[in-house]
N, C-alpha and C positions, 0 to 999 in steps of 0.2 A: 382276393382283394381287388377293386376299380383300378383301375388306372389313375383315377383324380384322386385315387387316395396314397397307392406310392409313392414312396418318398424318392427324390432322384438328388443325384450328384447335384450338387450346388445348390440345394435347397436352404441349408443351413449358412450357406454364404452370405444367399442375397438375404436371408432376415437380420443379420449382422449387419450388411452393407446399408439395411434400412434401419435400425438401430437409431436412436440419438446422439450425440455426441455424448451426453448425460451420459444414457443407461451405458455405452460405451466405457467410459472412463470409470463407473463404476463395475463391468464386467471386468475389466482388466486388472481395478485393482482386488480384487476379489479372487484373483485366478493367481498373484502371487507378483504382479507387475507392483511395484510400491515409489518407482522415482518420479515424482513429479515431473523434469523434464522427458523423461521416456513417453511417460503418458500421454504429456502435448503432444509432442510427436508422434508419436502411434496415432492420433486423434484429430491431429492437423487444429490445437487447439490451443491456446494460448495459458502458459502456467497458471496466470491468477484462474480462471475460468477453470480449469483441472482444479484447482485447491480449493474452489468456491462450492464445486461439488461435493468434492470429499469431505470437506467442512458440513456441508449441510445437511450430508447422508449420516455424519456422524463417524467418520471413516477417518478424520485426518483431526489433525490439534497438533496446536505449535507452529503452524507455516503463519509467514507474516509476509503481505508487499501490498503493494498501494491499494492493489481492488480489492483485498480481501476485505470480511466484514469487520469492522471495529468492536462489536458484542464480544469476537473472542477476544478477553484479556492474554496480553501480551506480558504483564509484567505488573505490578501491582499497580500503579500509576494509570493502567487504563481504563479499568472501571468507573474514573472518574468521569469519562470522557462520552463514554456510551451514551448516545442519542441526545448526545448534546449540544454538536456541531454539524452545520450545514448551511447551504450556498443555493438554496432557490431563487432567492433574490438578493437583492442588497441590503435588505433589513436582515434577512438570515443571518448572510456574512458579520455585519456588525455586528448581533449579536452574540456570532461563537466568537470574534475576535476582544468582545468584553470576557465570555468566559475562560476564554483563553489566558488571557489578561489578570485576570483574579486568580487563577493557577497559580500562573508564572510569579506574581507577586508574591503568594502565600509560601509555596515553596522556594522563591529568594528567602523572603522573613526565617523558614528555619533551614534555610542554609542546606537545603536539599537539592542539590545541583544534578544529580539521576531527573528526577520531578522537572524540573526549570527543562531540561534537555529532552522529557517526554514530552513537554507542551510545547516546546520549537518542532520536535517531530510532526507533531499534530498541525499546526499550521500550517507544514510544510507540504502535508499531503492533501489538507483541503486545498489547497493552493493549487496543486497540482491537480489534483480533480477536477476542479472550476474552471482552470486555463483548457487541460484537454477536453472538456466537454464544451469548449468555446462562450463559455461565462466569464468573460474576459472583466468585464466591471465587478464581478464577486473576485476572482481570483485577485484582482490587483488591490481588495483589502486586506486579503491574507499577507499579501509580499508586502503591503506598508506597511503589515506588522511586524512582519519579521525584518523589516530594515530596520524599522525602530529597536527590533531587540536582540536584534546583533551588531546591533553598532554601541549598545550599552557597554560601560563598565561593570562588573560585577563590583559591588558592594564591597567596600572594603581590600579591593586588590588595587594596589599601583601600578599607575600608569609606568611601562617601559617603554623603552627607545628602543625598539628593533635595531640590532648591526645595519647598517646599509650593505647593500649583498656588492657582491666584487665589481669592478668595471669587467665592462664586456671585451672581448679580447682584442685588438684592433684589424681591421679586413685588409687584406690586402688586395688594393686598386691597382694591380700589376696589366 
């Protein structure tokens, strides 16, 4: 056998070490490594990015957090949602914030408060999207939505007077 054809000690390293992050977190979970957080770690890679992987090799179902994809349904209510909502500009925003909007009202109407609290979730993450990606004028029509509709009353509940919480205890200026 050549010499350039023997295999030598750390051969199999560095093709690892050259590896992508991808094929990485897909070798590992493949080899029997299954926790999300271990994986980042092992990978020096942030959980959504591990889960967005295994999501898309077909390898993972059921993880849910802000960067995954919204195609995976989460719960029956989010299929409504799929490639419905988005924030490239300011008309987008508007836009998902009317279909947001019509959600949220449809499911007030039958009294489906699961629904009503998947379309406050949904806001909440374009919201958060928009701000961390420094689309600051999109995100801030997601948050006037959700001021408006967490400051509502629910239909048909009365209004309570919260206890006033205790006095504070008084300092002593010694």
């Amino acid at each position: 056998m050549a010499a350039s054809q023997r295999k030598r000690p750390g051969d199999a390293a560095v093709r690892r070490r050259s590896a992508t992050k991808k094929q990485q977190i897909i070798a590992l979970y493949q080899s029997g490594m299954t926790a999300i957080e271990d994986l980042a770690e092992m990978t020096n890679a942030r959980p959504s990015y591990v889960a967005t992987v295994l999501q898309t090799g077909g390898l993972l179902h059921g993880y849910f957090d802000l960067y995954t994809s919204t195609a995976h349904a989460m719960n029956v209510y989010a299929k409504r949602f799929v490639g419905q909502l988005g924030f490239k500009n300011e008309a987008a925003a508007r836009r998902s914030t009317a279909i947001l909007d019509r959600l949220y009202r449809q499911f007030e109407r039958e009294k489906d408060r699961a629904g009503q609290h998947h379309t406050l979730s949904m806001a909440l993450v374009m919201f958060d999207r928009a701000r961390w990606t420094g689309m600051l004028r999109e995100a801030d029509i997601f948050r006037q939505w959700l001021i408006a509709h967490l400051t509502l009353r629910p239909a048909g509940v009365e209004a309570e007077v919260a206890p006033a919480p205790p006095p504070a205890p008084a300092r002593d200026e010694t």
